[in-house]
N, C-alpha and C positions, 0 to 999 in steps of 0.2 A: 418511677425510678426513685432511689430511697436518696440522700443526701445525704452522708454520714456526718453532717458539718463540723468534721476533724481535717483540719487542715491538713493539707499533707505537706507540709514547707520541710517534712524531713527527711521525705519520698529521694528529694532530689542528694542529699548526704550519704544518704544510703546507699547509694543505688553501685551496683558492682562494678567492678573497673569492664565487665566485658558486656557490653549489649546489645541484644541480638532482634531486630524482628523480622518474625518468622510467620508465613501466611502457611495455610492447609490448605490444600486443591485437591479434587477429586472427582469423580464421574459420579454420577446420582448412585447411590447404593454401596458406595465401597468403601463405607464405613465411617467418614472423616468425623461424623461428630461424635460416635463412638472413640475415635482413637483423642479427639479432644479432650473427653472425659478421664480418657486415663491419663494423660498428660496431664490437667490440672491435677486430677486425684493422686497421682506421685511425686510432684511438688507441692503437696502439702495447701493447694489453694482452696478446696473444696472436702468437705468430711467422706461422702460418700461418690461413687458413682452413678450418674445417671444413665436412663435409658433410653432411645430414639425411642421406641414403642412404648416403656412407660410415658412418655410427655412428661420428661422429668428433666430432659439434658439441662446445663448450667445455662449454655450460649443460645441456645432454641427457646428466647423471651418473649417472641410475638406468637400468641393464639393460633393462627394459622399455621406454625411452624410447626406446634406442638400437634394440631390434630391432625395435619397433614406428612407427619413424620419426613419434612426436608427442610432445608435451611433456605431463606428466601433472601435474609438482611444479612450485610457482614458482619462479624462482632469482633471485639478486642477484651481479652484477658492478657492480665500481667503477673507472671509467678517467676519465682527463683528458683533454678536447679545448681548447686553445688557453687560455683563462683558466677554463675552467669544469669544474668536476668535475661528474661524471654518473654518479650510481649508478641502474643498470640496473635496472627486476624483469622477467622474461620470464616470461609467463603461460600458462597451456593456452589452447589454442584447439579444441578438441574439446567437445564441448557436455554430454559426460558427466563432464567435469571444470571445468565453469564456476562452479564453487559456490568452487573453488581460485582462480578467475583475482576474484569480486566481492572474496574478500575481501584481496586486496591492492587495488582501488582505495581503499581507504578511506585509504591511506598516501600515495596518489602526490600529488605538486605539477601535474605533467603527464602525458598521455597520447600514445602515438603508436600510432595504429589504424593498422595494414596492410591495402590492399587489395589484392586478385589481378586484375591488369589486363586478365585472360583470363576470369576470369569476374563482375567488378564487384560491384555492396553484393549478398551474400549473404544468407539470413535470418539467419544469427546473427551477422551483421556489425549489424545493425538493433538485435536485442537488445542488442551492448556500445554501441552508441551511447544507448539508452537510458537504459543502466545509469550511463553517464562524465556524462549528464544528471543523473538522479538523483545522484548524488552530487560533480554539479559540477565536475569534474576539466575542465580546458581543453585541448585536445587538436590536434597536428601529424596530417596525413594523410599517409600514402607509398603511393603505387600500385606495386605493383610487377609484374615480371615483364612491362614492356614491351617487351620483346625477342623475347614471343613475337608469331608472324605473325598478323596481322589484329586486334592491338589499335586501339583508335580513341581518342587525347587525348584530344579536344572532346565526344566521345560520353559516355567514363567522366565527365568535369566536370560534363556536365550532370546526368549518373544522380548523384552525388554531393549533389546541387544538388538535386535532385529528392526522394530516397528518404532523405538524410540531415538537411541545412540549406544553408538561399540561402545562409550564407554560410565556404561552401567556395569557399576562392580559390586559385588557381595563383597562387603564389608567384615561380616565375620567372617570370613575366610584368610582376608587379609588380617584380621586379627591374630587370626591362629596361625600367622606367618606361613603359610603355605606358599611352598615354591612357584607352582603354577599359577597360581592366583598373582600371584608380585610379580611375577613374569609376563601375565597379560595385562596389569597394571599400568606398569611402567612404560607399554610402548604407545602409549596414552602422549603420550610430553617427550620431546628430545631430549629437556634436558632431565628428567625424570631418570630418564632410560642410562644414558650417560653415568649417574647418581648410582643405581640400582647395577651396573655393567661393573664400578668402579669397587664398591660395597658391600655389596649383596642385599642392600636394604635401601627402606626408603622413608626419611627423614619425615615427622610428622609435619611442619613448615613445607615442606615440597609439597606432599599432600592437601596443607592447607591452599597453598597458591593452584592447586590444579584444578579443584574445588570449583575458589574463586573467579577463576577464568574458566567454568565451564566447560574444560577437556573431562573432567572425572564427575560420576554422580552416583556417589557411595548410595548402595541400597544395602537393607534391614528385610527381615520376616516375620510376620508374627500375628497375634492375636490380640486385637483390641478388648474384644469384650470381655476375652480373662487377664487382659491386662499382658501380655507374651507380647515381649521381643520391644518394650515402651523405654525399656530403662533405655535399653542398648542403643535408641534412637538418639534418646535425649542427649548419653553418655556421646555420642556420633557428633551429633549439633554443636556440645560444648567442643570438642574436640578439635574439630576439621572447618570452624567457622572464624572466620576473622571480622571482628568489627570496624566497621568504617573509619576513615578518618574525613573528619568535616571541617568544614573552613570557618573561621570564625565570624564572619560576615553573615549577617540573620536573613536565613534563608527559609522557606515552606511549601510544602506542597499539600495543595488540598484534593484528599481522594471521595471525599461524602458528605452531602446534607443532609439533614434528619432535625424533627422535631421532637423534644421530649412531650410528657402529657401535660403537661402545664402549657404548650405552646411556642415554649423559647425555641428562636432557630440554631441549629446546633453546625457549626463549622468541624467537620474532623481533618487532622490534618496533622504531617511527619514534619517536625524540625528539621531540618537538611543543613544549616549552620547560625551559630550563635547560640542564642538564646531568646526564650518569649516571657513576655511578663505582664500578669494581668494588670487591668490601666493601660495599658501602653496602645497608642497608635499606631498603625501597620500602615506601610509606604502604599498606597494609594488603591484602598481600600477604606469603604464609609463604615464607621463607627470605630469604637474600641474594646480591647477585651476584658469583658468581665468578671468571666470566670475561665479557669482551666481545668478541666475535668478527663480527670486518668480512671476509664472505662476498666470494668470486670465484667464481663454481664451486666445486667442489669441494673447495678449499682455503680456509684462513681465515688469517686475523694477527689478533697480538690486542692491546687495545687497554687503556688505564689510564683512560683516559674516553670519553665518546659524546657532544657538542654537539647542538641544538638541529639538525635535520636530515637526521641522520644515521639508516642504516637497519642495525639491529645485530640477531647472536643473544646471547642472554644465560642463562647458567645459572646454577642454585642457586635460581633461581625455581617453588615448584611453586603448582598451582592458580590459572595463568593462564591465559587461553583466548580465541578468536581475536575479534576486537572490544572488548577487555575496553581502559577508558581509567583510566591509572595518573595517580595525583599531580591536577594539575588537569586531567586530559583526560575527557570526558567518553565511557562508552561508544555503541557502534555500534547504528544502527538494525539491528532484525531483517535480515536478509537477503531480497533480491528470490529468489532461485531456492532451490529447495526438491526433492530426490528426490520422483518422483510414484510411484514403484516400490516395493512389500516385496518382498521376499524370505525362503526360510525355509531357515537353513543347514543342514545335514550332515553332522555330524561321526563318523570312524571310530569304531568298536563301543569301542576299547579308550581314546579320547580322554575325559580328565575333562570334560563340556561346563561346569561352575561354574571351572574355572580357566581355560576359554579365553573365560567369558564376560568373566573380568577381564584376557583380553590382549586382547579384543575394545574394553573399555573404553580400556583404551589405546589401542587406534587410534581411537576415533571423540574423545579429546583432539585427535589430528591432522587426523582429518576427521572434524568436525562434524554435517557433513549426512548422515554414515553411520545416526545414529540408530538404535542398539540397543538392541531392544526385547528383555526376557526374560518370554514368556509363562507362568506360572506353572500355567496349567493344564495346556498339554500336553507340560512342562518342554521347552519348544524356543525356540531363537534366530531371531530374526529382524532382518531388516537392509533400512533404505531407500538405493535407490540413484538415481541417473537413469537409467541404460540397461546395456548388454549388456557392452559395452568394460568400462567401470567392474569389473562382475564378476568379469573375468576378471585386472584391474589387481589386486583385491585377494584374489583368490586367489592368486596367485603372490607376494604381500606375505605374506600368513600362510604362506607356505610357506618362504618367505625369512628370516621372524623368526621363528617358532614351531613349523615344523617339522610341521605337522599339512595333511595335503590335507582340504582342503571339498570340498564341492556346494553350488550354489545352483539350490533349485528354484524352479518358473514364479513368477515373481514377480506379486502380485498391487496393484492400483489403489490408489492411498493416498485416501480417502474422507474429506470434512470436511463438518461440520455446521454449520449457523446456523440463524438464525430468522426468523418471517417476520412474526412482529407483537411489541410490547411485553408484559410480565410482571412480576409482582411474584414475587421469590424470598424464602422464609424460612425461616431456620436459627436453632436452638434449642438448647444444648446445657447440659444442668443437673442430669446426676450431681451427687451428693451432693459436696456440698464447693466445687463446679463451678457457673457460670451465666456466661450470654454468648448474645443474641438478636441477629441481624443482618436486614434486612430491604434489600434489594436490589431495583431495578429495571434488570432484561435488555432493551434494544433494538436491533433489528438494524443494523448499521452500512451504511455503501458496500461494494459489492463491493472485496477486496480491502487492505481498514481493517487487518486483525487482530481482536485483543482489544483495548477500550480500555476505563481503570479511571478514577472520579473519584468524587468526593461532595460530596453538595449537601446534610449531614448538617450541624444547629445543633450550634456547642460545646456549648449547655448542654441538648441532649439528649445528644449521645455525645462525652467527652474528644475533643482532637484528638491522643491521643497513639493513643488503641485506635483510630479511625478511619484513622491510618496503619499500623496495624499490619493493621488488615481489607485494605487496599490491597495490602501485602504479601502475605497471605496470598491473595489475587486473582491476585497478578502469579506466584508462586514454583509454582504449578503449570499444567500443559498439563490443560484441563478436555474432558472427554468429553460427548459429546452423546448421545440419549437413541433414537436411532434403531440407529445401526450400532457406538455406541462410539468414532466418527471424533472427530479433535481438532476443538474447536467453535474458530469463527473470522469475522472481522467480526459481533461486539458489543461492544457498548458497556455494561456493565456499571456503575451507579452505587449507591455506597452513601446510601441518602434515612434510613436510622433505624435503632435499635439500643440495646441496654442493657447496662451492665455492673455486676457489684454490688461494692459498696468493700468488702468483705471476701473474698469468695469466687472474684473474676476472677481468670481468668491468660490467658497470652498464647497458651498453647495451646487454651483454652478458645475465645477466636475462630476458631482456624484451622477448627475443627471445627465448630462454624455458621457462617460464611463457607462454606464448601465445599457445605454442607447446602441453604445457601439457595441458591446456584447450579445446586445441583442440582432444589432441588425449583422456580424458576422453569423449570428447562428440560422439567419435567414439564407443566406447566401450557405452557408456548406451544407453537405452531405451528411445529414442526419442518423445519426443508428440509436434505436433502441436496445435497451436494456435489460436484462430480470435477474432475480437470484436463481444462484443452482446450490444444490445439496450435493454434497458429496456422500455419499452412502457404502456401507461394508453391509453384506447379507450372507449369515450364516444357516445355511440350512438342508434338508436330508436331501440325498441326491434326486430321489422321484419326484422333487420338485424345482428341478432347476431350469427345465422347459420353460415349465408357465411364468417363472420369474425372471426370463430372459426374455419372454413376448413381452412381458409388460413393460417393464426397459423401454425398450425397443417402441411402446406404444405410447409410451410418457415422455417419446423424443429424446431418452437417456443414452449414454452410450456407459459399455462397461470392459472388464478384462476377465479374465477367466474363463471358466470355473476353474478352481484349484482346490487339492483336497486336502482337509486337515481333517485328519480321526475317521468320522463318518460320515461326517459333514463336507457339504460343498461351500465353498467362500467367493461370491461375488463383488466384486468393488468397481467403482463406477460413479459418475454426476448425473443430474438429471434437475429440471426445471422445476422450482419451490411447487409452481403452478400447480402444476402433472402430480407431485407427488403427496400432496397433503393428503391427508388422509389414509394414505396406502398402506400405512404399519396396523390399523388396524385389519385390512383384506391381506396382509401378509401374516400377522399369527392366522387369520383362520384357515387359508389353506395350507400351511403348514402343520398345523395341529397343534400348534402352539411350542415344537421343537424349532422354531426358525430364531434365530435372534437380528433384530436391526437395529444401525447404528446410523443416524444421519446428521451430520454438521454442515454448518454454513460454510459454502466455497466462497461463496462472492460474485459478482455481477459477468453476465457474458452476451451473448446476442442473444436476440429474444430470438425463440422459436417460431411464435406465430408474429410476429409483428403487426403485417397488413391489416390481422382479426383486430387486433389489440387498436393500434390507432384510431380503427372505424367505428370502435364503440366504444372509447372515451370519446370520440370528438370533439376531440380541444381544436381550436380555431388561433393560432398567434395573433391575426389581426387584429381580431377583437379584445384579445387580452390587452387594455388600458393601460392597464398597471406596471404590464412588461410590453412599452412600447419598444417598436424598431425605427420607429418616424424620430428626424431632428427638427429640431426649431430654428429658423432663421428669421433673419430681420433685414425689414424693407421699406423704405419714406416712414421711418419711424414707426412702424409695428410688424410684430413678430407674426410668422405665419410657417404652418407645417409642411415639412416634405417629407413625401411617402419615402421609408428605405429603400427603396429601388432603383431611388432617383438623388441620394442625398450625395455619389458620387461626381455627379455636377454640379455640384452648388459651392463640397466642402473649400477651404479657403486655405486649407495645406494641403499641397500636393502628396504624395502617398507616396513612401519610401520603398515600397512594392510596386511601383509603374513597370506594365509589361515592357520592354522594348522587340521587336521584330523587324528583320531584311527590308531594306528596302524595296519595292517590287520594278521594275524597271517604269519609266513614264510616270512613277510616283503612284498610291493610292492613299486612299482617303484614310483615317483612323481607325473607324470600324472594321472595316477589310483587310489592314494590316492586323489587326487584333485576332481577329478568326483565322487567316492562312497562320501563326502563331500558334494557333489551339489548336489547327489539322497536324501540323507538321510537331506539336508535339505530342499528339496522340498516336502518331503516323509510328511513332518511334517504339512506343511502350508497344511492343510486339508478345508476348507472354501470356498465355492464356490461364482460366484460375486453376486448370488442370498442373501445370507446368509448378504453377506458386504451389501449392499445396505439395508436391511431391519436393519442391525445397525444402520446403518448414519442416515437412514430414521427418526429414533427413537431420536438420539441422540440432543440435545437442541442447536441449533445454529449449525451443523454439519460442517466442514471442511469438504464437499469431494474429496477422491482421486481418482482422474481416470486413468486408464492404459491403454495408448494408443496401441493398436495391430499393427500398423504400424510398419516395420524395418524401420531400420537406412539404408538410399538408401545411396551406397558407388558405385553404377556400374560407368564402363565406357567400353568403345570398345576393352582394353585390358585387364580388370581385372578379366574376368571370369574365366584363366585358372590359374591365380594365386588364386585365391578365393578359388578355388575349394581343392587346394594343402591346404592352413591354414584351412577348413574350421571344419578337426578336434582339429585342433592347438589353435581356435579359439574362439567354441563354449564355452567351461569350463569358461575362464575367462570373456567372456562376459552376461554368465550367473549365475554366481558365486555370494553370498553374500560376503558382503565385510568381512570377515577373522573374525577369533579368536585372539585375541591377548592371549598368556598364562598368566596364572593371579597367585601370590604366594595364599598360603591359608591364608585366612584371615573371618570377617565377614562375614556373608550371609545377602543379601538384597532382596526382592519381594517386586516391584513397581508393583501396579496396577493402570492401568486405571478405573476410577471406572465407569462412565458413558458407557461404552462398556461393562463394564462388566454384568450391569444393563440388557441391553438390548440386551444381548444375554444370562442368564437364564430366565428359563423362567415363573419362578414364581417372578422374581423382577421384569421383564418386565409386569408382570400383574398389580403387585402393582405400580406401577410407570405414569401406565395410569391415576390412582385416587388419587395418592398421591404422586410424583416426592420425596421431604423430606422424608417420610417413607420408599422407598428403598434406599435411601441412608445412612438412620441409621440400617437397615436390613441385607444390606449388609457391613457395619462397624460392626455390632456384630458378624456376620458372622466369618471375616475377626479374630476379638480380639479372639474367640475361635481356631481357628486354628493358631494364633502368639502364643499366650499359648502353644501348644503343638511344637509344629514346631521349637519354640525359634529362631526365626531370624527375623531380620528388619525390620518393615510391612511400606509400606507407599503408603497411597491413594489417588489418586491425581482426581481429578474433575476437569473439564474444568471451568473456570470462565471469560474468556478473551472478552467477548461480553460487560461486567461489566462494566460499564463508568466510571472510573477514578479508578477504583479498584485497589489497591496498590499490592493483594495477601494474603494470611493467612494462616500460620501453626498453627498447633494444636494437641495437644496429647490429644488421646480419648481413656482410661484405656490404652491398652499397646501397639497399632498403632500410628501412625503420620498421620494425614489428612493432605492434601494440595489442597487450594484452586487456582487457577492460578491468576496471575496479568492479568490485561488490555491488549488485545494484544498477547497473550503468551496461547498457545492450550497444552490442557494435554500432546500430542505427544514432542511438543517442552521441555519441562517442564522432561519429560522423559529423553529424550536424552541428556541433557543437564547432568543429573545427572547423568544417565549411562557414560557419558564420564568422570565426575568428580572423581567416586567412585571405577569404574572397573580395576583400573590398579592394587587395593591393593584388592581387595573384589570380592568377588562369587556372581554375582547379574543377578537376573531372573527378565523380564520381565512378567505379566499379560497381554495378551491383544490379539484380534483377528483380529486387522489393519492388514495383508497381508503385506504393505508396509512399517508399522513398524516395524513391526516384521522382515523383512530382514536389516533394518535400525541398530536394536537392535544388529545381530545376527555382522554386521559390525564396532559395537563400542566394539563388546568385550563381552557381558554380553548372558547369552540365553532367552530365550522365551519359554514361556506358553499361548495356546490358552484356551479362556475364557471357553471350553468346560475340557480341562485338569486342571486347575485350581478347576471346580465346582469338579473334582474325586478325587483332593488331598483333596480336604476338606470334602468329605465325607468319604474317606479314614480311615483319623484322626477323625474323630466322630466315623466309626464305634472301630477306635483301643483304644479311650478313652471311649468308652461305655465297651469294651472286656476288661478293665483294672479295671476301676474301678467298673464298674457294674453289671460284670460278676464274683461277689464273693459270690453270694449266697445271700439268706434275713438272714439277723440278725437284732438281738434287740439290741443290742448293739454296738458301735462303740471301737475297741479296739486299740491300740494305733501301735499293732504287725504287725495287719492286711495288716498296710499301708505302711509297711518298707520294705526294697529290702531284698532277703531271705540271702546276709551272714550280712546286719548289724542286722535282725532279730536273728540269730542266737549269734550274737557277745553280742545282751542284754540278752538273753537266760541265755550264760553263768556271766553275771554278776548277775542274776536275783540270780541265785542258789548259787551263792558265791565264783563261780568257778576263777574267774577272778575278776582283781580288775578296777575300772571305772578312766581313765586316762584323761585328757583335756589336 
């Protein structure tokens, strides 16, 4: 990299009142670093254009980039168009370096997605639309490559329209004020429409604001490589873009690490407020900055401060890392894409592999999702990647910095764990000198949740200082699951109770029952494994849609179709990473190479083969040391271990989950109260997975839940005859819903699910095929006559979480409460949530025929009604309000006596005759 060593102290004077930065995204082939070239080349930033195929492009500065004609690193140019400065980022568009392109969205003001006008929204065009969703980025479209023959305008608008969002607008059309075009604009925005109703136009600032909230995404046509349709872009961006406003408080977000070739470690990172100045120490962060370097390519200038906007590298910074939010920024959600691939490397006989595992460490500072793993048992490296390209990108990386050739062999499935019902975890840890009990409850989250940490833990049973520090210790490591070792993922982990002693605690004394207890709840639940699925689009001639439908079908995939576009048939469909590697290449060849496939990462669901899968990793939890589930206790002055199985006798706080159960008449022992408990709540969940399945099936956006039949593999070569000894000891609590808490008497509440409930009667499930609205006011009238009789708390809750920005809404309807759920937030959640809040003072019943709720329910304290015993209380109370009031004979008259309870009927009696006198 060259150093122009010209200050740039007059960069920052300069610089336009309007500035924008604007990232490129793209699907591999659809031209982005072509339409780059024209962009610099008609801002004046570059003399000529470059070529992808000459290996000439400005921003393709690494070797590999150039001879492999794709972009792998992000780069950043800065050039002025008309009044508005535009710093560029150009991202990969290769799908095995997508993990590089999310984490620069996190920085951009705006997006401009390229499409390839030759073969329109790709599947991984679909993914970055997702992604500029999730994190909100507002976004210009440029179709390009209309120059080649048989593209169709009106056709790509509508696919646009279709497979993206309604509202994708051609832009020149709106230019050229066409009636129809402003007309299907505007019903984009109410108050747009309003505007455009009132006017006949529509104001460039309304534009800009629809823009920016993502109702509107002006698209462009044209030709990159002859430079068509670039101005009109640019002239678009300055137009319809509004630059931020930031807070003066020094704020940053770091999107990249990289090394220059001199060595120095390069921090890149967006000003979000204030200002940066080199010298200057950054709020808690080691070192300080020594230079600030404003990126073109390849070369840099450099800079005496950075404003609120600006996209800089910065050195002298170590131990910063990609997401990380400096001063007042706050950091970066996890990331959406994640390598599903390991790998195990290779290193020459005479290579030290502990010094390359530390230049290994080095690179995965720069890429993250590399995730180097150092197996300790069979002293070997291993490395997650997304695909094949990637492997061979950073083999020739380490060969380029470190001098050493690898191998990477067959890469194997990255496997994750969750759970499939709730648990109590408890960790114990009380060497001598030492104490610290945590007690934890594990529930399974939404597909796709993560980990999530909270506590519903009293200050004045545990400090709120060590109950943040449990939290931490929660959050600071990746927790192993008990089946295959895979990282566990979607639960919801909460801290309910725990002890510390005012002499003897320390802060590592938690980490180590924190860990314990997470460990030994994931011995006690119901285990499910994990795997990625692909979601895949296959376009191809109709004579081959048979064999492409056996294969499906043989790869454990499921699909929809076929449908016809053109001549082509269109398959779309998921299917297991497993099953499908490799298959795009036996898909061009019986196709003939007329097939086209598209495959993106969905995300993690149940494993298909599990039981295979288990039995040949054979991981063992016992023996894993590391992740024990045994607590430490202490006794005549020395500590000594208790197996998990056993650590519920010993712990020294009682469990805020204690079952309670009936007395049984002549009293019985504890045990046997615990198990009639676990009959008679099994006894209940009546619902077979036929019955669940054809709910979910029904229900609008369904969550579903699947329950793995897999156990929880705990063998080892001496465990069987201890096994065998707990295995009465055992089964109760491991099958046990989590407890009653006793509740004083207070209000009665009945939460219903109302979409479950829909669609397991079966005359709202009829109405509901024709009219979704009419059963759910059906079954709200329903509901209002049985609150009337009943007199206790009615509240009905709908799923609404699918809602794009939906905030939530309650409502009283005559004498229910409806609730509609927020963005994000599933009737179940929405439940729970209120069950916990309400149950400690109140009598509250669940509606609902979830299986897995319903033991969730039976866990926070409240009971449950299946949507079959619900339909009998309510006809119950109809027939006892028919037997009341309408079971009095026919009269002509209504009399006032008829209606009164028989002694105040008698008590007017007597006032009637003069017997009595009438008292208030």
């Amino acid at each position: 990299m060259e150093d122009t060593s010209e200050n740039k102290d007059d960069l920052i004077k300069k610089r336009p009142s309007k500035h924008i930065c604007a990232g490129l995204l793209a699907h591999v082939d659809a031209g982005k670093t072509t339409l780059s070239e024209g962009i610099l080349y008609l801002g004046g930033s570059i003399r000529d254009m470059g070529r992808v195929d000459h290996g000439d492009a400005f921003l393709d500065t690494y070797e590999m980039e150039r001879e492999r004609g794709i972009t792998i690193f992000s780069k950043q140019a800065v050039m002025k168009w008309k009044d508005m400065e535009l710093t560029l980022l150009d991202t990969p568009g290769h799908v095995d370096f997508s993990a590089e392109m999310e984490r620069v969205l996190q920085v951009l003001d705006y997006a401009v997605l390229v499409i390839s006008g030759a073969d329109g929204v790709q599947g991984h065009t679909v993914t970055l639309w997702r992604l500029l969703k999730r994190y909100g980025v507002p976004v210009f479209l440029f179709v390009n490559k209309m120059d080649r023959e048989g593209t169709d305008r009106d056709a790509l608008m509508a696919e646009l329209k279709n497979r993206l969002d309604e509202g994708c607008t051609d832009f020149e059309r709106i230019s050229d004020g066409e009636p129809d075009a402003l007309e299907s604009l505007a019903v984009c925005d109410d108050e747009m429409l309003d505007e455009y109703l009132e006017t006949g136009e529509i104001s460039s600032d309304t534009l800009r604001r629809v823009v920016a909230e993502r109702k509107v995404f002006p698209c462009w046509f044209g030709s990159a490589l002859r430079a068509e349709g670039i101005t009109e872009l640019l002239d678009g961006i300055r137009e319809y873009s509004v630059c931020p406003e930031y807070p003066e408080a020094f704020g940053a977000k770091v999107y990249k690490i990289a090394r220059d070739p001199q060595g120095n470690r390069l921090t890149y990172l967006k000003v979000t407020g204030g200002d940066l100045k080199v010298k200057e120490t950054l709020p808690g962060i080691g070192g300080k900055v020594n230079q600030i370097r404003i990126y073109s390519g390849d070369k840099y200038e450099l800079a005496q401060n950075a404003q609120a906007g600006m996209v800089c590298a910065v050195t002298g910074l170590e131990g910063t890392y990609p997401g990380q939010g400096i001063g007042a920024e706050s950091d970066s959600d996890i990331p959406v894409l994640e390598p599903v691939l390991t790998y195990r490397i290779e290193l020459p006989e005479e290579c030290d592999v502990h010094a390359m595992l530390l230049n290994l460490r080095q690179l995965e500072e720069e890429e993250p999702e590399l995730h180097i793993v150092w197996a300790e048992e069979t002293q070997e490296i291993h490395i997650q990647l997304m695909g094949e390209v990637q492997t061979e990108v950073l083999q020739h990386l380490i060969k380029e910095r470190y001098g050493v050739l690898t191998e990477f062999r067959e890469g194997r499935i990255i496997y994750k764990e969750t759970i499939a019902g709730p648990a109590e975890g408890v960790g114990h840890f009380e060497p001598l000198r030492h104490y610290a009990e945590v007690h934890l409850l594990l529930e399974p989250g939404e597909r796709g949740s993560g980990m999530q940490f909270a506590s519903e833990c009293s200050e004045d049973i545990l400090d709120r200082n060590w109950q943040r520090l449990i939290l931490t210790h929660l959050d600071e490591k990746e927790h192993r699951g008990v089946l295959t070792g895979s990282a566990l993922t979607d639960v919801r982990i909460t801290l309910i109770s725990g002890r510390a002693h005012q002499k003897h605690t320390e802060g590592g004394d938690f980490r180590q029952a924190t860990y314990r207890a997470v460990r030994q709840g994931l011995m006690k639940a119901r285990s499910v494994l994990l795997e990625p699925y692909y979601d895949f689009r296959m376009e191809l001639p109709m004579e081959n849609v048979g064999k492409a439908m056996n294969d499906i079908q043989r790869m454990n995939g499921t699909f929809s179709g076929p449908e016809t576009e053109g001549e082509l048939a269109v398959l779309t469909g998921s299917a297991p990473v497993s099953e499908m590697r490799g298959y795009q290449k036996e898909f061009a060849a019986y196709t003939g190479g007329f097939g086209r496939m598209f495959c993106t990462l969905k995300g993690y669901d149940i494993c298909h083969n599990a039981e295979e899968v288990v039995a040949e990793i054979g991981y063992d939890p016992e023996s894993d040391l590391e992740n024990t589930a045994d607590s430490v206790f202490c006794a005549h002055g020395a500590g000594f271990i208790v197996p998990w199985y056993q650590v519920e006798d010993h712990m020294h706080v009682e469990s805020p989950l204690k079952h309670t159960s009936e007395q049984a008449e002549g009293g019985e022992q504890r045990r046997s109260a615990k198990a009639a408990a676990v009959r008679a709540a099994s006894r209940k969940i009546e619902l077979t997975q036929e019955e669940l399945d054809a709910i979910y099936v029904r229900t609008p956006d369904p969550v579903r839940r699947n329950v793995s039949s897999t156990p929880v593999k705990v063998s080892s070569d001496q465990a069987d005859e201890r096994r065998k000894m707990r295995q009465d000891e055992t089964s109760d609590r491991k099958n046990m819903p989590s407890g009653k808490r006793k509740k004083p008497d207070g209000e009665e509440y009945l939460l219903v699910d109302g979409y479950n409930i829909i669609f397991a009667w079966d005359e709202l499930r009829e109405l509901s095929e024709i009219d979704l609205a009419a059963a759910r006011g059906k079954l709200a009238d329903i509901l209002c006559n049985y609150q009337g009789y009943r007199k206790c708390t009615l509240i009905l809750v709908f799923d609404a979480y699918k809602v794009e920005g939906n905030p939530g809404e309650i409502s009283k309807y005559h004498n229910i409460h409806i609730v509609y759920t927020k963005e994000a937030e599933t009737a179940d959640q929405y439940i729970e949530k209120t069950v916990r809040k309400i149950s400690r003072n109140h009598h509250v019943v669940v509606a609902t025929s979830d299986a897995l709720e319903q033991v969730i329910i039976l866990g926070q304290g409240a009971h449950r009604m299946s949507a079959a015993g619900l339909k009998e209380e309510v006809e119950l109370a109809l027939k006892e309000i028919r037997g009341e009031h309408l079971g009095r004979g026919d009269i002509l008259r209504t009399y006032l006596f008829d209606y009164l309870e028989d002694d105040t009927a008698k008590e007017m009696e007597q006032v009637r005759l003069g017997r009595k006198n009438w008292t208030v």
